[in-house]
Structure formats: C-alpha cells, structure tokens
C-alpha positions in Angstrom: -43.9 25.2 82.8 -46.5 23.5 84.8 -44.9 23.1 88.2 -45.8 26.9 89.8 -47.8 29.9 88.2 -45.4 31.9 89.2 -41.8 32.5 90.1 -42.2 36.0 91.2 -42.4 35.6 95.2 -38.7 33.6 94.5 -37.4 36.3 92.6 -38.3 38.9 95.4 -36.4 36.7 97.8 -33.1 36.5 96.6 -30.3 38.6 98.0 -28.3 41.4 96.3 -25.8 38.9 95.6 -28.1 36.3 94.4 -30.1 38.9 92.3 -26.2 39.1 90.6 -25.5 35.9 89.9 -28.8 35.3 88.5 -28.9 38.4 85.7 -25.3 37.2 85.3 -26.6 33.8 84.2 -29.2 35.1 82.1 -26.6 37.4 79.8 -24.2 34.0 79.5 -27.2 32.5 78.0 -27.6 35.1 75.2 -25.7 33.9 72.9 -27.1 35.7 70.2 -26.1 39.0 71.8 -23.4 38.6 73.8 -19.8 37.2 72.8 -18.3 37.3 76.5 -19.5 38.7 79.9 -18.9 39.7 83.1 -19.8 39.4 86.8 -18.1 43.0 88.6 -20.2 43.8 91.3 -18.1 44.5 93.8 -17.1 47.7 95.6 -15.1 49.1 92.9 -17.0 48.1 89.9 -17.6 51.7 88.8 -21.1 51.8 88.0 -21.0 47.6 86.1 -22.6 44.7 88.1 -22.9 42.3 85.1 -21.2 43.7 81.5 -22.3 41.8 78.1 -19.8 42.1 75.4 -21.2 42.8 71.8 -18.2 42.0 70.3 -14.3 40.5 71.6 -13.2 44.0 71.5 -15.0 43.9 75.2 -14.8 46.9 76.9 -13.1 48.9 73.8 -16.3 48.3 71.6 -19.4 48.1 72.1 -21.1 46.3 75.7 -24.3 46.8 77.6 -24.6 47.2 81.7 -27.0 45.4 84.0 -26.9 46.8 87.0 -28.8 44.9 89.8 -31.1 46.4 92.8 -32.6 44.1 95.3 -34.0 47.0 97.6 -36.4 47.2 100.3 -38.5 49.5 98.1 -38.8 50.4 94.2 -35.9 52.4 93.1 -35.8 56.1 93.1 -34.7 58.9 90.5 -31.4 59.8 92.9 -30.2 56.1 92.1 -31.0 56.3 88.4 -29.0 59.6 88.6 -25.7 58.9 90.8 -25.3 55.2 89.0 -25.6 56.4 85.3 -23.6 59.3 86.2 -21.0 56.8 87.8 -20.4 55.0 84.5 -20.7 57.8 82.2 -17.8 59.6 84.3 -15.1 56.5 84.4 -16.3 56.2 80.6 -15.3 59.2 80.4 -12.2 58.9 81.9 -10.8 56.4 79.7 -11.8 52.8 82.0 -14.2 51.5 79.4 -16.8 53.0 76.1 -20.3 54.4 77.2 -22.3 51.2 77.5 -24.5 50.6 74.6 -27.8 50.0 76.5 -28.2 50.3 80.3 -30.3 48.1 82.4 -31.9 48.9 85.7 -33.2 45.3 86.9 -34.8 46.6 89.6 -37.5 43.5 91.2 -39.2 45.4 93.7 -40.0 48.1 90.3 -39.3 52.0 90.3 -41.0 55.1 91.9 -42.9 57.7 90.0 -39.8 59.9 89.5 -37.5 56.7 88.4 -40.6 56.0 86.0 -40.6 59.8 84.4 -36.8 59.6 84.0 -37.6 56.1 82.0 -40.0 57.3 80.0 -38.6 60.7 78.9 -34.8 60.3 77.6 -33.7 63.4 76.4 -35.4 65.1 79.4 -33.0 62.4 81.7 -30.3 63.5 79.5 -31.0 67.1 79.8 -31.0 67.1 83.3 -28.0 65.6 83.9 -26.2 67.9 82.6 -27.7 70.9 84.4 -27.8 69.4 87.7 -24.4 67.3 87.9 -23.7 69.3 90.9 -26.6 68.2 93.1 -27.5 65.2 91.7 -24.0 63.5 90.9 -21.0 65.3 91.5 -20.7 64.0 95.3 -22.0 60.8 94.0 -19.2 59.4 92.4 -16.3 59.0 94.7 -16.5 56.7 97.6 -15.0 60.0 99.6 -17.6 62.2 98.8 -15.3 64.4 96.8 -16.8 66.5 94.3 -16.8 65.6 90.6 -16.5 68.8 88.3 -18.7 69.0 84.8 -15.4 68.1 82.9 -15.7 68.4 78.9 -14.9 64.9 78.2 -17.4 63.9 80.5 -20.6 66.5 79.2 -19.7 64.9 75.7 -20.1 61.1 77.3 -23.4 62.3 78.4 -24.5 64.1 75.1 -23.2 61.4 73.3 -24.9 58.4 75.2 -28.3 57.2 74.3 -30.6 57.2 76.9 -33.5 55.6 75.4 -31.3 52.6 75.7 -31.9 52.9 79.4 -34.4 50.5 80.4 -36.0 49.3 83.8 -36.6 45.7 84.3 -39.2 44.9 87.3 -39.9 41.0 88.4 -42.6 41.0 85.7 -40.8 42.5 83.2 -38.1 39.9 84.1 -40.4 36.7 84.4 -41.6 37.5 80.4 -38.0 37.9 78.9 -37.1 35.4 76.8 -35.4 31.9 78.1 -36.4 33.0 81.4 -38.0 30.0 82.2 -35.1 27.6 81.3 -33.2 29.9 84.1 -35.6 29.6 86.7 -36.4 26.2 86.4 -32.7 25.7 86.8 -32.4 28.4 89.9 -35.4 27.2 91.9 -35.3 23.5 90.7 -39.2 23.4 89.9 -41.1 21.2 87.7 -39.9 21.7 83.7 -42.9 20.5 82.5 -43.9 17.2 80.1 -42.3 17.0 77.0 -44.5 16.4 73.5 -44.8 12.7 72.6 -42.6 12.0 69.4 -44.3 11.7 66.1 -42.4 8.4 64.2 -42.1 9.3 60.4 -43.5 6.4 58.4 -40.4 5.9 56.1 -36.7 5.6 58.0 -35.2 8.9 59.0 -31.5 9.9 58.4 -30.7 11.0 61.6 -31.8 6.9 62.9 -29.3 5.2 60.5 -26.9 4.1 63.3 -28.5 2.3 65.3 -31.7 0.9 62.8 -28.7 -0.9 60.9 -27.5 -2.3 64.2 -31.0 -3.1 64.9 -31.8 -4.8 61.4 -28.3 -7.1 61.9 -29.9 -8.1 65.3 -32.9 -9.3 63.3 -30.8 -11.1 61.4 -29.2 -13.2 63.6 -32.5 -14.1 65.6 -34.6 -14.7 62.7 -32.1 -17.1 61.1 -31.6 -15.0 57.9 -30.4 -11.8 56.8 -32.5 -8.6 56.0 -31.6 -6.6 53.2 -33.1 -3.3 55.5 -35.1 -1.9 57.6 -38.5 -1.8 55.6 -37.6 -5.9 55.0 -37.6 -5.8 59.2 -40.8 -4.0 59.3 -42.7 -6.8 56.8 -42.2 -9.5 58.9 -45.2 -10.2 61.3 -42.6 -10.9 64.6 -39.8 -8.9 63.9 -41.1 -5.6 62.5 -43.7 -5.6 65.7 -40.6 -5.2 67.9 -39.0 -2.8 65.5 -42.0 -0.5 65.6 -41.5 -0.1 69.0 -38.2 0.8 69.4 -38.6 3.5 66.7 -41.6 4.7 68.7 -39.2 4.8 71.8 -36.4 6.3 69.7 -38.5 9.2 68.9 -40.1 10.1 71.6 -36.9 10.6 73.5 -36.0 12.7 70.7 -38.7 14.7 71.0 -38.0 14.9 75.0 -34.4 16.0 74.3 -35.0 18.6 71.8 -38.0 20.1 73.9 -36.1 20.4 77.1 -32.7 21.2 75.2 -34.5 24.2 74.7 -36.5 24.9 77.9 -33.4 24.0 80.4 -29.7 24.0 81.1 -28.4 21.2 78.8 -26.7 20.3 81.8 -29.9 18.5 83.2 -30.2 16.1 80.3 -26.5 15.5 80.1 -27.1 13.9 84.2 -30.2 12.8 82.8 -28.2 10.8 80.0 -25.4 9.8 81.7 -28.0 8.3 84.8 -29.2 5.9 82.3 -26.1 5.0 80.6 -24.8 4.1 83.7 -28.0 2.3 85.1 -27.9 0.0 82.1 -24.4 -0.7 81.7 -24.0 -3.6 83.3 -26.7 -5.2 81.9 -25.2 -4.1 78.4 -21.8 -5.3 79.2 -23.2 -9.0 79.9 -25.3 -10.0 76.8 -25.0 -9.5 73.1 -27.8 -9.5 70.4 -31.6 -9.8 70.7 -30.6 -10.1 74.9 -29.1 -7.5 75.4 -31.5 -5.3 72.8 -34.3 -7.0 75.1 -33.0 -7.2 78.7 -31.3 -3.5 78.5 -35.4 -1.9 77.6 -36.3 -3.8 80.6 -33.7 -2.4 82.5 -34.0 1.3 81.1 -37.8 1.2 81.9 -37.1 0.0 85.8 -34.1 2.4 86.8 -34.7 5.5 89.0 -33.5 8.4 87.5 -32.6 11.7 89.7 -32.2 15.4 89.0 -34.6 17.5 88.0 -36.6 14.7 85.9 -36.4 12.4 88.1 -38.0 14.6 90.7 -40.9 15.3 88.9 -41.0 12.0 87.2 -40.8 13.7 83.4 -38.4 11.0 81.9 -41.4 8.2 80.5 -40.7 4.9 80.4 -40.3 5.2 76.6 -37.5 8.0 77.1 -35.3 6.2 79.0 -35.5 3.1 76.7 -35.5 5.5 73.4 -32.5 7.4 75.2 -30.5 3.8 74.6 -31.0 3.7 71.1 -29.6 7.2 71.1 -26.8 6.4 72.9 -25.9 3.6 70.3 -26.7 6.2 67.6 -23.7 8.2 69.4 -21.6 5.1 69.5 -21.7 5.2 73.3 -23.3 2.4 73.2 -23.9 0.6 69.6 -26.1 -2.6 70.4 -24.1 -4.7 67.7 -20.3 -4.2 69.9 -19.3 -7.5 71.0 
C-alpha cells in the first residue's frame, strides 16, 4: 500500500459502533476460519459483539468472540473480568458453548493489570474463581443483582481456555493478515500499483477464447486464413498487433489477480463493469479489425471511477487488456456479429 504509512490515527477515530462493523468485516473475510458470523452488539448481547462460527453447528459447536472497546483510555483488568465472566455465565446457562478463543480488540491497548491478566492464564483463570464475588457477580445483570458461584458455571470457567484470550491493540490490528484489503476499502486510500504482467512466449490456456477470436480477425483483414496463433505471430503486420494485445491481456491479468487479493472484489467488479460499459457502444457499432481497433482506442481514453480511478491505478494497458478479458468471459467476444 503506498497511499499512507499508516492507518492507525483512522483506526483510533472510529466510534464504538464503527469499531463493530469493522472487526465484523474482518471475521466475514476469514474464510478459512469462519463458516458464518455475527454482528450482536447490542444491549443484550451477553458478553458477544461479533461471533465467528467454526463450524454450521454455530453457537452449539465451536465459535470465537470479538468483543470491541473503543475507549477513552486502554482497557483495564475490571473489564477483562466482568465481560469474560459475562459470557462464561450465559454459557453456562445454556445460551451458547464457551467461545473457543476470546478477543479483546481494544485500539487504544490495555493497562498494566489488563496486560498481567493476558500474559498469565491460569493465574486469570484462578482468580476468577476466587473473586467472582467482587469482581463479577454484580457485573452480570443489567440490575446489579448478584450472580452466585453456581457449579455449572465454576466448571465453564475451569473448563475454558484462557490462553485463547488475546488482546488486539491498533498495531496488533494494522499487522493481522488481509488487513490492508479492509482498510483500503474502509478509508478509500490508495491500493497501490499492481506488477506489470509477464507474457509467456508460447500461447497460454487460460487466453484460448479470445486469441482464436483474435486469429479469425486476422483472417478476414489479411485476406487468408491462419491455421493459429503462432501462424499470426509470423507475419511481419499482423503478429506486431497481436503482440500487443497479449501484452495488454496480461498485464490486466496481472492487475486483477494482485488487487483480487489486496481488495474487496467488489472494487474490480465497478472497475470491470465501468469499462464494459464505456466501450459498449463503440463495440456494438463495428465488427472485425474496427471494432478490435476502435474499442483499444476507446478503453485507453475512458475515465474510470472508484477507488482506481481515484488514484489513477487502472494503466492504459488494463483497461484495454480488461476487453480482451471480457471476450475471454463471453461478455464481450470480438468475433459476435
């Protein structure tokens, strides 16, 4: 990412709400980990902000909590207590499982006692269950009413693993993984420049589509037909202007798959769509060598918007090599009358 050096002063600014959503995003984009999840984070949530669901048993098998603190300060060892002790009790009483791992994404970071708790599990664990009274029992219950030391509940706490309890600050955030697909998205800043493609000398698979249009184009301009490509490529007119498009073909290959993983495929769907639709016309009114000519010039001269076009990362040569995708796709195959 080359737009900021840093996201953390936006991070720090969001709202308690905001701070929310965004977590929330983040578990929906780990799909390796997460089947479902969850935005609760409301008054009655009891103890869950944002859940992630290990499996589609949800909350009968295994999940793990986020729960979100945009405070004035770092967070303190009586909120680690009376929000742990929150979910371990309705887990106890039958709502949901223990979570599987607990996360504390606190931006603003954790005092020293929040830190020690961290740090030292079983001695967490430990005194939980020797100070329920005055560190969670009133805790609990929007009232005030005191929670006894049930047994179902001591075993939920013997039970759970607290070194599964982690604290996320905004640094720890910034340096988890995707993280910067998510804030490039959030705070709309520049996603960078994508690596020039690298055209393979012989004719790859994945270009069949629209080479064969390409090579019937050819064809019809040079008066005869081309068995293939490589026949294309010998002649001294025709495989010039072949070249090229290959050249464009790739690097707009090499511009999707680096921001398809760097960004919400969301931006290169507008992206694609901007210069399907700013060529369409000029499509839709030729045919042959024309069109395959008049549509680059087009696709090198439109505007595009979103996030690309902001910060002027979509090349010339992407948005003409985006065409020959979309004929690859059959969106837009260059040989359709």
């Amino acid at each position: 990412m080359s737009g900021k050096l840093t996201y953390r002063d936006d991070v720090l600014l969001m709202s308690p709400k905001g701070l929310e959503r965004f977590v929330h995003r983040w578990v929906a984009m780990q799909l390796s980990s997460y089947v479902d999840h969850y935005e609760f984070g409301d008054a009655s949530d009891m103890g869950r902000d944002v859940g992630g669901f290990v499996t589609a048993a949800r909350h009968e098998g295994e999940w793990d909590n986020f729960q979100c603190k945009m405070l004035a300060k770092p967070l303190d060892a009586a909120t680690l207590f009376e929000e742990i002790g929150k979910t371990l009790y309705f887990a106890s009483e039958g709502h949901f499982t223990a979570p599987r791992k607990y996360f504390f994404v606190a931006p603003k970071g954790f005092n020293r006692g929040a830190e020690e708790l961290l740090h030292n599990p079983e001695r967490f664990r430990a005194m939980m269950l020797s100070e329920w009274d005055a560190r969670c029992s009133r805790k609990i219950r929007t009232n005030g009413e005191a929670v006894p030391m049930a047994s179902t509940l001591q075993q939920v706490i013997k039970s759970f693993a607290f070194q599964n309890v982690e604290g996320w600050d905004v640094d720890k955030m910034l340096a988890l993984p995707g993280m910067n697909k998510l804030l490039a998205d959030t705070f709309g800043d520049d996603p960078g420049e994508a690596p020039r493609g690298t055209v393979p000398i012989s004719i790859a698979n994945e270009e069949a589509v629209y080479i064969g249009q390409l090579v019937s184009i050819y064809s019809e301009r040079a008066g005869r037909p081309y068995p293939d490509a490589d026949a294309v490529l010998a002649d001294a007119e025709n495989g010039m202007h072949l070249t090229m498009q290959r050249r464009r073909y790739f690097d707009a290959d090499s511009f999707r798959r680096h921001f398809r993983d760097n960004l919400d495929p969301g931006h290169l769907q507008v992206f694609n769509d901007e210069v399907h639709a700013g060529v369409f016309e000029t499509y839709t009114s030729t045919y042959g060598f024309e069109r395959l000519t008049r549509v680059m010039e087009r696709a090198g001269a439109i505007e595009v918007g979103g996030i690309f076009g902001r910060h002027r990362r979509a090349s010339v040569q992407v948005r003409q090599g985006t065409c020959h995708h979309l004929a690859n796709e059959g969106v837009m195959p260059w040989t359709k009358p």
